[in-house]
C-alpha positions as CSV (number, residue, x, y, z in Angstrom):
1,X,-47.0,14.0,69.3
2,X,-44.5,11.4,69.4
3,X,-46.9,9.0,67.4
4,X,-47.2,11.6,65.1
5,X,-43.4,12.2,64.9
6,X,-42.8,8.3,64.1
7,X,-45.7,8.1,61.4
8,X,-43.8,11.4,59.9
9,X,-40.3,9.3,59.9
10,X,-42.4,6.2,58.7
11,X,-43.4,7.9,55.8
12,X,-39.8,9.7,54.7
13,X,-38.7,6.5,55.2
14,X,-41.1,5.1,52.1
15,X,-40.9,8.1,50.1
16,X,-36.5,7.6,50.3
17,X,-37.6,3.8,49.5
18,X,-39.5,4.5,46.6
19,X,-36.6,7.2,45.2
20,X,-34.0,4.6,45.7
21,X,-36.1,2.2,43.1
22,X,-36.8,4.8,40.6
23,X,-33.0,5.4,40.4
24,X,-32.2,1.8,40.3
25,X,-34.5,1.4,37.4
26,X,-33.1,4.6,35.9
27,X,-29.8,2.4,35.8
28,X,-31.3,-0.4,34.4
29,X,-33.0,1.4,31.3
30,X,-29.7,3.3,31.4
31,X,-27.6,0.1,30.8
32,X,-30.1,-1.6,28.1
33,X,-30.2,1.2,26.0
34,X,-26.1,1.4,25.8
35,X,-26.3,-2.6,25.1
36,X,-28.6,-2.1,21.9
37,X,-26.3,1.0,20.6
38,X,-23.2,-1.7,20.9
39,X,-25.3,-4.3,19.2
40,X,-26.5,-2.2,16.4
41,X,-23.0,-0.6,16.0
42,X,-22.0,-4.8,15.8
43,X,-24.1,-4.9,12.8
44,X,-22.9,-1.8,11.1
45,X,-19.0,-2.4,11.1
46,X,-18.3,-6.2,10.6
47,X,-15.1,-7.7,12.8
48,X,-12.6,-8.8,10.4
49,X,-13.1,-12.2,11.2
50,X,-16.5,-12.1,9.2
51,X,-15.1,-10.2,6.2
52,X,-15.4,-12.4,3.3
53,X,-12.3,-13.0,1.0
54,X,-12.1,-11.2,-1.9
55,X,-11.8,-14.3,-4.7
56,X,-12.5,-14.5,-8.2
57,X,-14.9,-12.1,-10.3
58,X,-18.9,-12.8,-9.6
59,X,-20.0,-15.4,-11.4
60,X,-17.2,-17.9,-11.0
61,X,-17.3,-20.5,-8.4
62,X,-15.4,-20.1,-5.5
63,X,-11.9,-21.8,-5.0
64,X,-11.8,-24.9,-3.3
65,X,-10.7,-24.9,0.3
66,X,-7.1,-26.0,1.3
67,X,-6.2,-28.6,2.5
68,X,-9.6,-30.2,1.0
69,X,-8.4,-31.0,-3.0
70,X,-12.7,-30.7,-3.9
71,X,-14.7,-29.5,-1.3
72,X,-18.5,-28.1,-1.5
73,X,-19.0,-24.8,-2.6
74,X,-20.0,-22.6,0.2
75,X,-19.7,-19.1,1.3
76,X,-18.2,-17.1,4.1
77,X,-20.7,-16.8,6.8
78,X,-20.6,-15.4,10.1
79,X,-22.3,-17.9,12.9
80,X,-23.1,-15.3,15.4
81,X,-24.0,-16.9,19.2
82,X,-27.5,-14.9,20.0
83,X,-27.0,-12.6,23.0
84,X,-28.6,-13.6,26.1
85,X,-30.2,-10.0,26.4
86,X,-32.4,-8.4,24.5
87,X,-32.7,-4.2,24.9
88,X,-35.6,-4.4,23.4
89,X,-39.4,-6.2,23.3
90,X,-39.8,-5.6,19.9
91,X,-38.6,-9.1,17.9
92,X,-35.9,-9.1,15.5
93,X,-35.3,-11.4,12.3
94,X,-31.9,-11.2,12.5
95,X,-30.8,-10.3,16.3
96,X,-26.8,-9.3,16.5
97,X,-25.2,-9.9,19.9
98,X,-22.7,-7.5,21.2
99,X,-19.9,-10.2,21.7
100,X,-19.3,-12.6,18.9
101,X,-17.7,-15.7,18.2
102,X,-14.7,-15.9,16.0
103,X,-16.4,-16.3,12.0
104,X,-15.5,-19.5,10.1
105,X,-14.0,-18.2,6.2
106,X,-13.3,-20.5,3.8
107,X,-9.4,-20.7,2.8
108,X,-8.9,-19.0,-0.6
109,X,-7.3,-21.4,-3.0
110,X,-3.5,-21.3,-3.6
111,X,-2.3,-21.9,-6.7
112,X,0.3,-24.9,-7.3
113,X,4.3,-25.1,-7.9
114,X,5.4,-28.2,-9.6
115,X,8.8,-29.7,-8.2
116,X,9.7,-30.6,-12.0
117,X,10.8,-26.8,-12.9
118,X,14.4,-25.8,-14.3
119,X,14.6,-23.3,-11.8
120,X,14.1,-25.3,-8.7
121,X,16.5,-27.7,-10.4
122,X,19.4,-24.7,-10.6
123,X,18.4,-23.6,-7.2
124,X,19.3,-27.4,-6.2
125,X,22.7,-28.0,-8.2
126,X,23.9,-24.6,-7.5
127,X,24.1,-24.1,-3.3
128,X,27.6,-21.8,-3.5
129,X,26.2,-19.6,-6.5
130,X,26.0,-15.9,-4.9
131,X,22.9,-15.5,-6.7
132,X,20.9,-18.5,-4.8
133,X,18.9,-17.0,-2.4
134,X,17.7,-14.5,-4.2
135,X,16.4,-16.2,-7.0
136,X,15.5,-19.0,-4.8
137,X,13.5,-16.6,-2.4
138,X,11.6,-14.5,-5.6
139,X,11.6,-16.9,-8.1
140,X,11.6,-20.3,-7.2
141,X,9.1,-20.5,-4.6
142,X,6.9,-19.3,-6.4
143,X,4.0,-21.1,-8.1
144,X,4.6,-20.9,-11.9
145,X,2.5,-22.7,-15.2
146,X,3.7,-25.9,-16.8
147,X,4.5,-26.1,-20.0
148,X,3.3,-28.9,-22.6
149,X,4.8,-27.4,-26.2
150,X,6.3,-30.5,-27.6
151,X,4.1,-32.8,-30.1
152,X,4.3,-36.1,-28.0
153,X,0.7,-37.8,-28.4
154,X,2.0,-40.9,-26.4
155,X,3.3,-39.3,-23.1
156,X,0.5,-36.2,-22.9
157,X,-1.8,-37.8,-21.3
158,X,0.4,-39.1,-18.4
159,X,2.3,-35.7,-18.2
160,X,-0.9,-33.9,-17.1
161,X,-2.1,-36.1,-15.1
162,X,1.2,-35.7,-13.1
163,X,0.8,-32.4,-12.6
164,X,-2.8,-32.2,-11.8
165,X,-2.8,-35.3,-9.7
166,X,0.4,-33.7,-7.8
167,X,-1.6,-30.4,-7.1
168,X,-5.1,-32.2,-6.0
169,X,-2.5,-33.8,-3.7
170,X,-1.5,-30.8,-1.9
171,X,-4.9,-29.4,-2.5
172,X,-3.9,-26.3,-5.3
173,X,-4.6,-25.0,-8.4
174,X,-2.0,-25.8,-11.6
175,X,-1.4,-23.6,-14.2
176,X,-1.2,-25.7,-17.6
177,X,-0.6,-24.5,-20.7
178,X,-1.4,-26.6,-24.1
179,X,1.1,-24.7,-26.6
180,X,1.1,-27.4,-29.6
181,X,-1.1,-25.5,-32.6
182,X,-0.2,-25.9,-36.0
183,X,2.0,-23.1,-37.3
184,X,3.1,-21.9,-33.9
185,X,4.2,-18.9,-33.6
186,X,4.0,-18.1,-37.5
187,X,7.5,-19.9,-37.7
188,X,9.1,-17.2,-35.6
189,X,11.4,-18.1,-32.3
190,X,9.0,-20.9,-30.8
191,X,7.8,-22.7,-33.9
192,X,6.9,-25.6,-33.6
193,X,3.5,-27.9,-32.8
194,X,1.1,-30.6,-34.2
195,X,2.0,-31.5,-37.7
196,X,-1.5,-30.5,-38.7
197,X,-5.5,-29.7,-36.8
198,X,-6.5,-33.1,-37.5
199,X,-3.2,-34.5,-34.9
200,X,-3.8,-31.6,-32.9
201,X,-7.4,-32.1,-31.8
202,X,-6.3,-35.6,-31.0
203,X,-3.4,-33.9,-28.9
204,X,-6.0,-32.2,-27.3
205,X,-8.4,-35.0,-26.0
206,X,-5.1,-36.8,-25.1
207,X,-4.5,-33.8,-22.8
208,X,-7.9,-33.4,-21.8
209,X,-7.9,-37.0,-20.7
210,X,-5.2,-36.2,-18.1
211,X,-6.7,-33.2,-16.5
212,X,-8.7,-35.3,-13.6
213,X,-11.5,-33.6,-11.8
214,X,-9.9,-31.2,-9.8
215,X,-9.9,-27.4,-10.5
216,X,-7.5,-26.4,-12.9
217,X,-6.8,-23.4,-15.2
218,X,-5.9,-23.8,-18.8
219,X,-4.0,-21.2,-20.8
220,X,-5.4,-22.5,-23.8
221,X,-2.1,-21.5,-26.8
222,X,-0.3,-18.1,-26.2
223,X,-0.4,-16.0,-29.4
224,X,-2.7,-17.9,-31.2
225,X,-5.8,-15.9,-31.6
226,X,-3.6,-12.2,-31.2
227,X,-1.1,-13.7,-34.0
228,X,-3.4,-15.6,-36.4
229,X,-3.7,-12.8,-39.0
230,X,0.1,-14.7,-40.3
231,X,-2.3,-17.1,-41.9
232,X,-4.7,-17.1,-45.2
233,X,-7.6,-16.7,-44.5
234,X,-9.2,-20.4,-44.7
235,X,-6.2,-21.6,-42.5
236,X,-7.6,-18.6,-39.8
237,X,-11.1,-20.3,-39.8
238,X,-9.9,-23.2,-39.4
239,X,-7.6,-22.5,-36.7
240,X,-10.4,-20.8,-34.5
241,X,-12.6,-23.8,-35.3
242,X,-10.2,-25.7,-33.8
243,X,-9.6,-23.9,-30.5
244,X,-13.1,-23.5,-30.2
245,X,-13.4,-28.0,-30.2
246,X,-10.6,-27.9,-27.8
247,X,-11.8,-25.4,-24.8
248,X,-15.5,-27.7,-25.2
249,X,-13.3,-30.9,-25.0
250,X,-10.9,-29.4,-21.8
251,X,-14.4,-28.4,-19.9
252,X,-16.3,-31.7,-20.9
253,X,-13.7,-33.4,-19.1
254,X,-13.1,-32.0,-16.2
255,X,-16.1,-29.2,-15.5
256,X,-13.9,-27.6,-12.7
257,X,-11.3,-26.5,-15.3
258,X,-11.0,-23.1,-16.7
259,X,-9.9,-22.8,-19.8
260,X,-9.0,-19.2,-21.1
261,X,-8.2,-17.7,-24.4
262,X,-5.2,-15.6,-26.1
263,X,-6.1,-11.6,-25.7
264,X,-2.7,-10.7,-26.8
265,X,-1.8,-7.7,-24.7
266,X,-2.7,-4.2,-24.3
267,X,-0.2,-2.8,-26.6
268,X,-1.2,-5.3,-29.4
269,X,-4.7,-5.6,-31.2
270,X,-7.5,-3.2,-30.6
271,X,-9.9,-4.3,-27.7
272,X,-12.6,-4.6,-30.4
273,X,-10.6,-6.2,-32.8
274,X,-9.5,-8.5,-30.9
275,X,-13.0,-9.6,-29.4
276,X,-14.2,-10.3,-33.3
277,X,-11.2,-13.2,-33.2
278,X,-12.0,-14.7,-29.9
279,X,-15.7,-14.7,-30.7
280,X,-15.1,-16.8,-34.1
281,X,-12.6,-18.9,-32.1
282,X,-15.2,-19.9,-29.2
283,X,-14.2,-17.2,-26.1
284,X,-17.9,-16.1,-25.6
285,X,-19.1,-19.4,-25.0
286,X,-19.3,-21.2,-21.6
287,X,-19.6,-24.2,-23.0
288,X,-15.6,-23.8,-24.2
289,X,-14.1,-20.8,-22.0
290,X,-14.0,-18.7,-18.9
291,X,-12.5,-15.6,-20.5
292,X,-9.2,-14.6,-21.6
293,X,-5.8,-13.8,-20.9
294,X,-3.5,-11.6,-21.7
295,X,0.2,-10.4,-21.3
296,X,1.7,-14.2,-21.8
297,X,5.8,-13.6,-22.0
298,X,5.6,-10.1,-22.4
299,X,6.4,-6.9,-20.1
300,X,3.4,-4.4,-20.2
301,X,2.3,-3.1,-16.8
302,X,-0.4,-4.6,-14.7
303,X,-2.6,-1.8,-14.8
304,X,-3.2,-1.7,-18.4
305,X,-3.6,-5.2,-18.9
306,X,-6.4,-4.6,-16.5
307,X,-8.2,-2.1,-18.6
308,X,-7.4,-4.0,-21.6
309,X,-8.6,-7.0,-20.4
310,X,-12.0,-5.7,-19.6
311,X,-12.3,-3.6,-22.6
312,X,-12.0,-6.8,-24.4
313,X,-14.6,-9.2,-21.8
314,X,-16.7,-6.0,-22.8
315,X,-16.7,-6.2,-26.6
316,X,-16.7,-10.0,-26.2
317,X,-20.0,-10.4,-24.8
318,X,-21.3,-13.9,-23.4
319,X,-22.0,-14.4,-20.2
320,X,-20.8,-12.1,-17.2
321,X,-19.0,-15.1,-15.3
322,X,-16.4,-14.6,-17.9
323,X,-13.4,-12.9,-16.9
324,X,-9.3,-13.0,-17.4
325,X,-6.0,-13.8,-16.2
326,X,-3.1,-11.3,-16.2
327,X,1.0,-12.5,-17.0
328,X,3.1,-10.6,-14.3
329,X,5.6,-12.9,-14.0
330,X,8.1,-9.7,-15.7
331,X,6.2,-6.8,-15.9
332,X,7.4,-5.0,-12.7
333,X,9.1,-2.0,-14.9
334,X,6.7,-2.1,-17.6
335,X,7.0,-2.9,-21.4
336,X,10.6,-1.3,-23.0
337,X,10.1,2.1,-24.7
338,X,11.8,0.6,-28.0
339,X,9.6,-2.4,-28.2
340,X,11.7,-5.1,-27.4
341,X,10.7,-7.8,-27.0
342,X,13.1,-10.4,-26.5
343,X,15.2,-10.7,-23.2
344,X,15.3,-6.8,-22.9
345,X,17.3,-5.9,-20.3
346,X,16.3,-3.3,-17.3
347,X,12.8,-5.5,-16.4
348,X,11.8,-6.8,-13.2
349,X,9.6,-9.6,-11.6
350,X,5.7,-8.1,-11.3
351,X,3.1,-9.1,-8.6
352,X,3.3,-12.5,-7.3
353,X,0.6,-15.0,-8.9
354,X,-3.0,-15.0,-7.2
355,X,-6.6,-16.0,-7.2
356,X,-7.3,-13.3,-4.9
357,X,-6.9,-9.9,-7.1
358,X,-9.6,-7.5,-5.6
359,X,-10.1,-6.3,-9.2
360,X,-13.5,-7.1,-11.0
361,X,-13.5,-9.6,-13.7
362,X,-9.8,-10.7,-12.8
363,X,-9.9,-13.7,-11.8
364,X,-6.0,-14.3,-11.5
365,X,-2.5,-12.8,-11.3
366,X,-0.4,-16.0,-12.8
367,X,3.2,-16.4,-13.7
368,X,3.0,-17.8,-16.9
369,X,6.3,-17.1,-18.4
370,X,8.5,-18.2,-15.9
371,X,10.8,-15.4,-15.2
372,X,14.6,-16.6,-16.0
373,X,13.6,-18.9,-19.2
374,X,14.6,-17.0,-22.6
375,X,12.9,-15.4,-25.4
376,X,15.1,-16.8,-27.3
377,X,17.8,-14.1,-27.2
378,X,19.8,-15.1,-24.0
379,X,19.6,-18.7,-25.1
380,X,17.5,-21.4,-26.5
381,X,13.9,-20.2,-26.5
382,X,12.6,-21.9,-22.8
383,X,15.9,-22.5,-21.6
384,X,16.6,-21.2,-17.8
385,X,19.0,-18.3,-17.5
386,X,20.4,-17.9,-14.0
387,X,22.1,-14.6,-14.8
388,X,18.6,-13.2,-16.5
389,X,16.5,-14.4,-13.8
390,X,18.8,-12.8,-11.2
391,X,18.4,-9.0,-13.3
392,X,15.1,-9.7,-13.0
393,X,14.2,-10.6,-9.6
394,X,17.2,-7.9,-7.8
């Protein structure tokens, strides 16, 4: 009996044995199967580390890196470590680890403020002024365009080069405007320019020739598609002839620039209409242009320029890279019921200047008026007006 009695106890003793196994095993499966759910839920929802910045409208390249004044083009990419576990046999092309190392994004670009401004040079002279800091804080620390709208074939060259060489310095993007074309402005306020399209295109390689290799965005003469219908017909032709040389000079020499066209503004020509005139004057062509702009100097709201803006890519055709740049520099409270146009009072700053929009086929937010310098009705047309800039920016 008592052999019998031990072999009994010998035999629970396996049986408890093999129980204790199937458990532990039970764990195990337990715990891989919890792993791959955290894995695959890894692959559903990306950190935010590996989000990629929103840049520029598909098609364009993507802004250079900062500090890096011309680095390679590349995209963000998550680097992943593999996971040391696998929960299951089964191979996978593209395995996702449940713990991650931080994802490597490129920098967006940042756009570039040059020191040479008139309100940086108030800000300076004026340290008592009870209007400083706040035009100082919303105003001039932020990166604006530069201006070229006097006829001086001798000092163009070097000019540019100042400013682009100053922003592949600090690794940014400038904001130029050429503003010299015959017949500016149809003799109004900011008259003014080359003498004639023969001095002008030779303006423009001059300019072109300072522009460097760096990327760099051209707002290629405010008003001078949207305003052209001021001038006979054969003058028209030959105006948009010109323009068209002059974006196919800019990119031939520098191939990072972007040069972009006059759209006018939402409240101005018809989409359609407007199209017609940038087609004849080279805007569907990559050879000459990365899109349009619109709202230069003026007040209308971001949101329709938007619409506008792609209403006129739209008509305009050519290749889908092309896209535009917005004006927000005053536009905070919209355009003035009556119209006005000139210094009107009650308008605020808009959104702060950008590569990084969100919005399809809008590529930039700049400040290309800069808010502060007159229409011409608070003072000389360009000239810096503290007390304007202050009503705008309060």
């Amino acid at each position: 009996m008592s052999g019998l009695r031990a072999q009994r106890r010998a035999e629970r003793r396996r049986a408890a044995r093999r129980a204790a196994m199937v458990a532990a095993a039970s764990v195990v499966v337990a715990v891989g199967a919890v792993t791959g759910t955290m894995s695959a839920l890894d692959r559903e929802r990306p950190s935010d580390d590996a989000q990629p910045l929103v840049t520029r409208s598909p098609g364009l390249r993507p802004p250079p890196a900062v500090p890096t004044p011309s680095p390679p083009r590349t995209s963000a990419v998550p680097s992943p470590s593999p996971s040391s576990h696998s929960p299951s046999p089964k191979p996978s092309p593209t395995p996702s680890p449940s713990r991650k190392e931080p994802a490597t994004v490129a920098a967006p670009a940042l756009l570039y403020s040059h020191p040479d401004s008139q309100v940086l040079h108030w800000v300076a002279s004026h340290p008592g002024d009870h209007r400083r800091a706040v035009i100082e804080s919303r105003i001039a620390d932020r990166p604006a365009a530069v201006w070229f709208a006097d006829f001086t074939p001798a000092t163009v060259t070097a000019r540019v080069r100042a400013v682009t060489a100053g922003a592949a310095a600090e690794g940014r993007v400038p904001v130029v405007v050429p503003y010299a074309i015959p017949q500016r402005d149809c003799g109004g306020a900011s008259q003014g320019g080359a003498p004639d399209l023969a001095a002008y295109d030779g303006w423009i390689d001059d300019f072109a020739a300072g522009l460097g290799d760096g990327e760099v965005i051209v707002v290629l003469e405010p008003d001078s598609v949207a305003q052209a219908d001021c001038l006979p017909a054969a003058d028209r032709a030959a105006r948009f002839a010109s323009l068209a040389r002059a974006g196919r000079v800019l990119k031939a020499a520098d191939p990072r620039a972007r040069v972009y066209y006059d759209a006018g503004h939402s409240a101005w020509n018809p989409a359609a209409e407007q199209a017609a005139l940038l087609a004849r004057a080279g805007a569907a062509s990559a050879a000459s242009s990365d899109g349009v702009f619109t709202n230069v100097s003026n007040f209308h709201r971001t949101s329709d320029e938007i619409a506008y803006a792609r209403q006129v890519l739209s008509a305009l055709g050519g290749p889908a890279s092309l896209g535009a740049v917005i004006d927000t520099s005053r536009n905070g409270n919209g355009a003035p019921a009556d119209g006005e146009w000139c210094d009107p009072a009650g308008r605020k700053i808009g959104r702060a200047p950008t590569l990084n929009t969100g919005e399809a086929r809008i590529d930039a937010y700049l400040w290309v008026k800069l808010p502060g310098e007159s229409d011409g009705c608070k003072g000389t047309p360009g000239t810096f007006s503290a007390e304007y800039a202050y009503e705008l920016a309060r």
